[in-house]
N, C-alpha and C positions, 0 to 999 in steps of 0.2 A: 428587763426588756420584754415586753409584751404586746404582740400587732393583736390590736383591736379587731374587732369585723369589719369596721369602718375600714380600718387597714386594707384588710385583705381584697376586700372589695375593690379600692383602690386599685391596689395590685394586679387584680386579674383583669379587672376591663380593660386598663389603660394597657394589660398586655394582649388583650385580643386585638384590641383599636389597633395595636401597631404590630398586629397582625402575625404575633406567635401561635405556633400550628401547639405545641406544648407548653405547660408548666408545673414544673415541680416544685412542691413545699416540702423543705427542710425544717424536722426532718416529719415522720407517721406519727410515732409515739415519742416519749424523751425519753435519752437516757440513760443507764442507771449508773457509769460510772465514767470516769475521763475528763475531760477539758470542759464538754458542755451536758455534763450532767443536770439533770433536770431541768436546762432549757425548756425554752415552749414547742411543742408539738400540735398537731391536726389533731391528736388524743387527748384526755382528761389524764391524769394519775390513775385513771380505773380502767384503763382504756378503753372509753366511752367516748363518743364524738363530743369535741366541745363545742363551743358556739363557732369558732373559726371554720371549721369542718362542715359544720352546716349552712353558713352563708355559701361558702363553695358550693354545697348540694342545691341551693335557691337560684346559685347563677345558671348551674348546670341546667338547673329544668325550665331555664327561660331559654338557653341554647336549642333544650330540644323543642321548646315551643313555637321558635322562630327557625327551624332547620330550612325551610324555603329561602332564608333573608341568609343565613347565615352559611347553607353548602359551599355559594359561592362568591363569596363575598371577599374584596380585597380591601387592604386597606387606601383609606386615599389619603397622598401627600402633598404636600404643597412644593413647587419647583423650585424649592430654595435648601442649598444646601451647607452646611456648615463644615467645612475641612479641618481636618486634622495633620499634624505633620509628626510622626515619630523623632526624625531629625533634630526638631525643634524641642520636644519633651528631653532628648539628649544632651541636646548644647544647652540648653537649661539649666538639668540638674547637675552638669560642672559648675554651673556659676551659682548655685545656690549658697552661696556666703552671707548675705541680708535677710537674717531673720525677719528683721522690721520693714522689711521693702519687699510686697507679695509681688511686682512685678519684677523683682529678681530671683525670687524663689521658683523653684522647681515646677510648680503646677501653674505656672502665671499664664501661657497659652490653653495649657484647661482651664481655668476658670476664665479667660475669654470667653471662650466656647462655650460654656455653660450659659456664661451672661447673655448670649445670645441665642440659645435654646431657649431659655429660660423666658427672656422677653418676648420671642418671637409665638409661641406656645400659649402665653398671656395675650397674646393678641388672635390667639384663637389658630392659630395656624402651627403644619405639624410639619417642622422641618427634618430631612434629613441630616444622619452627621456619618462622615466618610472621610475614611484615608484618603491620603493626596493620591497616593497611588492607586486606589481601589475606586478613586472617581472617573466616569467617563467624562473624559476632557474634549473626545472627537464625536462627541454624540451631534444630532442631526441636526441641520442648520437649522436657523430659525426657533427652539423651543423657548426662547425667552425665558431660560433659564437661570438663576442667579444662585452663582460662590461667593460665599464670604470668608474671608484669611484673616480670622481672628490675633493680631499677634505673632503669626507665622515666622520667628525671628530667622529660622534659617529656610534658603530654598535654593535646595537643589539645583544645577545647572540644567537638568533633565528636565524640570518643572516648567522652566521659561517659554520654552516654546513650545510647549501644551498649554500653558494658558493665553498665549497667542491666539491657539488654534482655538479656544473654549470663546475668546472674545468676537474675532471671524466670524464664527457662526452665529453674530446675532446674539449673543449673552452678556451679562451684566456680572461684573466682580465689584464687590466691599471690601474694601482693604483698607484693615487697621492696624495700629500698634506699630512695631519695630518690623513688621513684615518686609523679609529679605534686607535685613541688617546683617547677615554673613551667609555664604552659600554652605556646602556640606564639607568643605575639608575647615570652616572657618574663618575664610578671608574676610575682612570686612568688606562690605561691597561700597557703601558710598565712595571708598577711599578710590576706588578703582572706576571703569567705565562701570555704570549702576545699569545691573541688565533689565532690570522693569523700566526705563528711562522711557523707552517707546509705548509702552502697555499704562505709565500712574501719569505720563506727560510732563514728569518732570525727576529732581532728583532731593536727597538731604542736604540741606544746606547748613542747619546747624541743628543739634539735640540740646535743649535747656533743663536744668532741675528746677522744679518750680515748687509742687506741695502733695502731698499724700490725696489730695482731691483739689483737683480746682475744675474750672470751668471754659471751654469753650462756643462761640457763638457761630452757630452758620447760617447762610441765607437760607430765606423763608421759615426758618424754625425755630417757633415762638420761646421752647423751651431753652434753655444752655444747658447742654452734654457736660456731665462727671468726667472727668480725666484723669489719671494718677499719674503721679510722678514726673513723668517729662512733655514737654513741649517740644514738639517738630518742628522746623522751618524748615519750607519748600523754597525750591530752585525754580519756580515756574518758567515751562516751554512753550507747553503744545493745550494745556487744559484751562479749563474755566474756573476762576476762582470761588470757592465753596464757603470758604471762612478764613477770616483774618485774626487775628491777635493783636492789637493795632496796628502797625503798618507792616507787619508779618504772615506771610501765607504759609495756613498750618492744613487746608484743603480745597483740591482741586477735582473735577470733573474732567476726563478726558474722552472721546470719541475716539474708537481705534478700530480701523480695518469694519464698518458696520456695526461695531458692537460698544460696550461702554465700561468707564470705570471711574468708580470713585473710593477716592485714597486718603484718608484720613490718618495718619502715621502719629497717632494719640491712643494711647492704652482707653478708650471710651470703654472696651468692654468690663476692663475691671474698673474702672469707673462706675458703673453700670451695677458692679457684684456689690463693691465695698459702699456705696452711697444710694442711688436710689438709680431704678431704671426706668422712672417713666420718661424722660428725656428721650432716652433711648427708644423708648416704645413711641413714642409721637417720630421720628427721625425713622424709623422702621418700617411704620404706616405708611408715610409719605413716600421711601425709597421703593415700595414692593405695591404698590397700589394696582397694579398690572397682576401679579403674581399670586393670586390668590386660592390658586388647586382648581374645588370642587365649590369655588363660591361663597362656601361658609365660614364665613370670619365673623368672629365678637366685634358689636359696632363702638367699643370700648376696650382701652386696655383694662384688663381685672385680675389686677393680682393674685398669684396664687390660683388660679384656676385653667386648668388644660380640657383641651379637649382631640377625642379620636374618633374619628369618622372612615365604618364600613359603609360601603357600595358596592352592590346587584342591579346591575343595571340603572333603575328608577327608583327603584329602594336603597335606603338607607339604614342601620346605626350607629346611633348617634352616643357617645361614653362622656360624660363631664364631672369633673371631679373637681373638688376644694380641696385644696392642701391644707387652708390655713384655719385656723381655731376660731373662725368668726364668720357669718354669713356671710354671703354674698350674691347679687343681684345682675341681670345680664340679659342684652340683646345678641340675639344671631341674623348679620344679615341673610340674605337669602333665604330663611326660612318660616313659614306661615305657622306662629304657635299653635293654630288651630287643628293642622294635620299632624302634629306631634303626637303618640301613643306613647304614654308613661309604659316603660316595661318594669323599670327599675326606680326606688326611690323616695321621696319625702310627696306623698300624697296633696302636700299643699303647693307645687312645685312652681303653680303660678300665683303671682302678686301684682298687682298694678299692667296686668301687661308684659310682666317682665320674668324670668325664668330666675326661679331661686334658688340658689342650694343652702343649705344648713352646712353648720361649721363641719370639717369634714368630710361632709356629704358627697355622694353618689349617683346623677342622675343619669339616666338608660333608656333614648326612644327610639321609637322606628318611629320613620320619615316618608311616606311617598309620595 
């Protein structure tokens, strides 16, 4: 196991972009006996800097170079948040029986969550991700905020009327998967009065097994959504019909108290992991096209490629990175390539117009 420079690079931008005050590399030198003897270190065998050690010394001096951009620089995020729910990692890994069934295994609400970091990050936008409890649910009216409930299969009786309040104030919830299919001691909840009833506009009506991937269709989106395993039927009440299954409503749009939600109760996001996410990524675009931070969003979903963005004021940097082993090509709305300052990067960095990176690649500008 060996991190490249390319790596490390990787590494340290995308941790300043999100805004780490430190970072430490495991470990200075390797060593010499134990579990991870001779591992790789920031040292050579001679203890002599390697090349890892010195990309770090190349980042640093462009840090000191830009100490005006970077004193006071926060990071900027985009108003969309990605929840988490302990509860749900728990009553999960009891039911981890199905080897072969990832939305029965133990990590099936994480890799929601990923798939939706994942996607939404490829669309150039830098979501937050937060404990159910560690989010403000009573934050200020009006911020056009938006939660997404990846999966969420348990939720708490305490939760329901914080997201009441989270919708009230003018906000928007995504809600996928088996979200609040049992509360925290376990009851099933559709069986009982379904306490999201007033908040998704409707209830379960029936859960179908259908295939390890199939697909569903919603209004206005050209693409069909991956889905694993089961199909939801809705009980529609109070909301707008999103998507059918032929004469099946598997999503609903609901208006609640000022604020909004839509309830897709379909594993889309491992859908999303296990098959492909650009569906997802066009269904993303359209859902949050309001929601874009600081303006800079890729005018493309681009695989494999993140980006992090400081702000001072009117200045900017800007950290873009390739994950994957092959070039890649890309518009930023909002931003004039022209006023772009390469700090960091592949010298050829513009093509046709268009902002390049090389497989793995690194790019690093200030903006103002």
């Amino acid at each position: 196991m060996y991190p490249s420079p390319k790596d490390i690079s990787q590494w340290v931008w995308t941790g300043i972009g999100s805004g780490a005050e430190k970072i430490i590399f495991w470990c200075l030198n390797a060593r010499k006996t134990g579990n991870e003897a001779g591992e790789w270190s920031m040292l050579d065998y001679q203890g002599n800097p390697s090349e890892r050690l010195e990309e770090v010394s190349e980042i640093i001096a462009i840090l000191n170079e830009n100490k005006d951009l970077m004193s006071g620089a926060h990071p900027v995020v985009s108003p969309v948040t990605i929840i988490l729910s302990p509860e749900t990692m728990l009553l999960q890994s009891r039911h981890d029986h199905f080897r072969d069934i990832p939305g029965r295994m133990a990590n099936a609400h994480m890799l929601c969550a990923l798939a939706f970091y994942e996607t939404l990050s490829e669309l150039g936008l830098s979501p937050e991700i937060k404990l159910a409890d560690d989010f403000d649910w009573d934050g200020p009216e009006g911020k056009s905020h938006v939660a997404i409930l990846p999966n969420m299969t348990c939720i708490p009786a305490k939760l329901v009327s914080r997201l009441k309040t989270f919708i009230q104030n003018k906000n928007k919830l995504i809600i996928t998967g088996l979200t609040g299919y049992f509360d925290e001691h376990e009851n099933n909840l559709p069986l009982e009065e379904f306490p999201l009833k007033d908040l998704v506009g409707g209830k379960i009506k029936e859960i179908r097994l259908e295939d390890n991937i199939f697909f569903y269709s919603l209004n206005d989106l050209d693409d069909r959504l991956p889905v694993h395993m089961w199909e939801t039927e809705i009980l529609n009440e109070t909301g707008t019909v999103e998507g059918r299954a032929g004469d099946r409503v598997i999503a609903v749009r609901n208006n609640f108290r000022g604020g909004e939600v839509l309830w897709i109760p379909g594993l889309i996001g491992l859908g999303a992991w296990l098959n492909d996410n650009k569906p997802l990524a066009s269904f993303l675009k359209k859902e949050l096209s309001r929601q874009t931070g600081n303006g800079f969003v890729f005018t493309e979903h681009t695989p494999g490629v993140f980006m992090k963005v400081l702000q001072n004021g009117n200045d900017f940097l800007i950290a873009l990175v390739n994950g994957k082993n092959e070039e890649a090509s890309l518009d930023i709305e909002g931003l004039d390539n022209k006023k772009l300052k390469l700090l960091c990067g592949d010298k050829n960095w513009l093509m046709n117009g268009k902002i390049h990176l090389e497989s793995r690649g690194t790019l690093i500008f200030r903006y103002n």
